[in-house]
Steps between C-alpha positions, in 0.01 A plus 500: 500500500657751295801761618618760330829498417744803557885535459520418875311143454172339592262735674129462563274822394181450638360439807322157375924418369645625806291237709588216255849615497522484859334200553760338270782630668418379857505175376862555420814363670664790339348801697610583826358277778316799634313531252448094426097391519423870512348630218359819618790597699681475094264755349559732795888498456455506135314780483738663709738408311337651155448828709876538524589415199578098565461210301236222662826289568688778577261622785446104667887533519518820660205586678454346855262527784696543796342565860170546327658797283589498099817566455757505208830334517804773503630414198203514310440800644822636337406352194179705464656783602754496245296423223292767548510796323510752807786343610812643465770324731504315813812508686598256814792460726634515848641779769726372733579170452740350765374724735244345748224676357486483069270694366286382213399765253245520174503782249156472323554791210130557342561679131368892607525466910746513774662222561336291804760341747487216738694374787468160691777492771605191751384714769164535321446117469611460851179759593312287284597184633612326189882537556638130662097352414499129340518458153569738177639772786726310653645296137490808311454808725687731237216398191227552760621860563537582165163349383310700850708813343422409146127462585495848698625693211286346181165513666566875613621618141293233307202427671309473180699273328498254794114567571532483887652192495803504789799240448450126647816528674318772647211282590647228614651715828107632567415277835183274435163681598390283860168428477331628803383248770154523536366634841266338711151688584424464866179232581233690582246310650200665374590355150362159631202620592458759145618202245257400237305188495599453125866383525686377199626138435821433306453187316812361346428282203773282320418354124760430249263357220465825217146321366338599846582842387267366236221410704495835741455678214188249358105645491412240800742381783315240738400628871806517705756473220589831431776500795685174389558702133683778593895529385767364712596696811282808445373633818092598444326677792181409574262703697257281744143630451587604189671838575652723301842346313822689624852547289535500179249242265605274192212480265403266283218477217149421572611473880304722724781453811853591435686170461727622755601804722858590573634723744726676303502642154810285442344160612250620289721543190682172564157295511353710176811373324431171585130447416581628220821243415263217636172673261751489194660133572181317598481243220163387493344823415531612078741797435240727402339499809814521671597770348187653574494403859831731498375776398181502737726428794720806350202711496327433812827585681646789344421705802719346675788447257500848453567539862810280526864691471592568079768189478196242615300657271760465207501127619124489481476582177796314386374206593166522363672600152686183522236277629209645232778475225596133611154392471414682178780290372426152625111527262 
């Protein structure tokens, strides 16, 4: 791997170096747990981070997702702000102090505009419920105000420096989105009587041995074997009387039935990624026909991978870099 270097460090400038250079990084003790064992979450933040105007290390330092939102610490926040060229002052302090409602006030002063002021009051984090709430608000309830003011005032005068991005401290006070309980649909007892005669069975396999991975994949599989080969704890649905296969199908080469349906495009992603760990690992095989195996499994589902969110997709690929480029170098 190769990274260009700049006067700000290491940074990757392609995609292909981006996914290496993330990929090394999340097997680092040195980032952020957050973003520990998760490579695609690290090109997301770093790419943030070069939209702004942050270094790779920079941005796993100081971008967060918080509450399922990106955010920007406060102080880097300021940072950006000040270093850019618009900028021409940002001023902070309080109103009334030792009165029982302080006032905490931001002066964002963009070079050519009006200044933009904002206020965050006690009374205003009482209305939000934050004033007396457990942790940061109640050790440091004076920082908090000032970053909620601070965070107010920057994205309102510099929302293009900041790129949308509100302030973690901000984030972290957004209650967690519930997920909704789903609702029961009344029995109706008609549905007994309309059901289909073809009813799917779940069949829960359980191998551990990579080579049978091997042997699914072989011209000829004796009568009967083909269930007894699939990976360990996939769920494959099989239609009695042949019927038509529901959910989403794993294909493999010169297989005319999926090697298993999932049903979910996520269960689907997790047991592509690992046929294809088991296709690249399974000794017995040579590497060129591993390697080629790969590629045919790649092919035959790129449907699907196209239809799984952008950060699987970025691991998809990632890890068929890695695994083509780790058997390239073992001939």
């Amino acid at each position: 791997m190769q990274l260009t270097t700049t006067n700000r460090g290491f940074a990757p400038a392609t995609l292909t170096e981006a996914i290496a250079f993330s990929d090394m990084l999340a097997s680092s003790s040195m980032v952020p747990k957050a973003y520990q064992g998760k490579p695609q979450d690290i090109l997301v933040c770093v790419q943030w981070g070069y939209e702004m105007g942050l270094a790779p290390m920079q941005a796993l330092q100081n971008i967060a997702v918080i509450n399922g939102k990106p955010s920007v610490y406060g102080d880097a926040a300021m940072a950006l702000v000040q270093a850019s060229s618009v900028c021409e002052d940002v001023e902070e302090y309080f109103e009334g102090e030792g009165t029982t409602n302080p006032v905490a006030v931001c002066v964002a002063k963009r070079k050519g505009r009006k200044p933009v002021t904002a206020k965050f009051s006690v009374e205003d984090a009482k209305r939000a419920g934050l004033w007396g709430k457990g942790g940061p608000w109640s050790a440091y309830p004076k920082r908090m105000m000032q970053m909620r003011a601070r965070g107010f005032a920057l994205r309102d005068a510099f929302p293009d420096v900041l790129k949308g991005l509100i302030t973690a401290e901000e984030a972290q006070d957004f209650p967690v989105e519930a997920t909704p309980v789903p609702v029961a649909k009344p029995a109706n007892p008609l549905d007994m009587v309309a059901r289909s005669p073809v009813e799917p069975v779940v069949v829960v396999q359980k191998v551990s041995d990579p080579v049978l991975i091997e042997q699914a994949m072989a011209d000829t599989v004796e009568p009967g074997g083909e269930e007894a080969l699939l990976p360990p704890q996939v769920e494959v649905v099989q239609p009695v009387d042949d019927g038509p296969v529901i959910g989403f199908a794993l294909l493999v080469p010169g297989k005319d039935k999926p090697f298993s349906v999932h049903q979910t495009i996520d269960e689907w992603s997790d047991a592509y990624e690992d046929l294809a760990e088991k296709t690249a690992t399974a000794g017995k095989r040579p590497v060129r026909e591993r390697m080629t195996l790969l590629k045919e499994i790649k092919q035959l589902n790129e449907d699907l991978i196209l239809r799984v969110d952008s950060l699987k997709r970025i691991r998809h690929t990632s890890q068929y870099q890695r695994r083509i480029n780790a058997l390239g170098a073992a001939q």
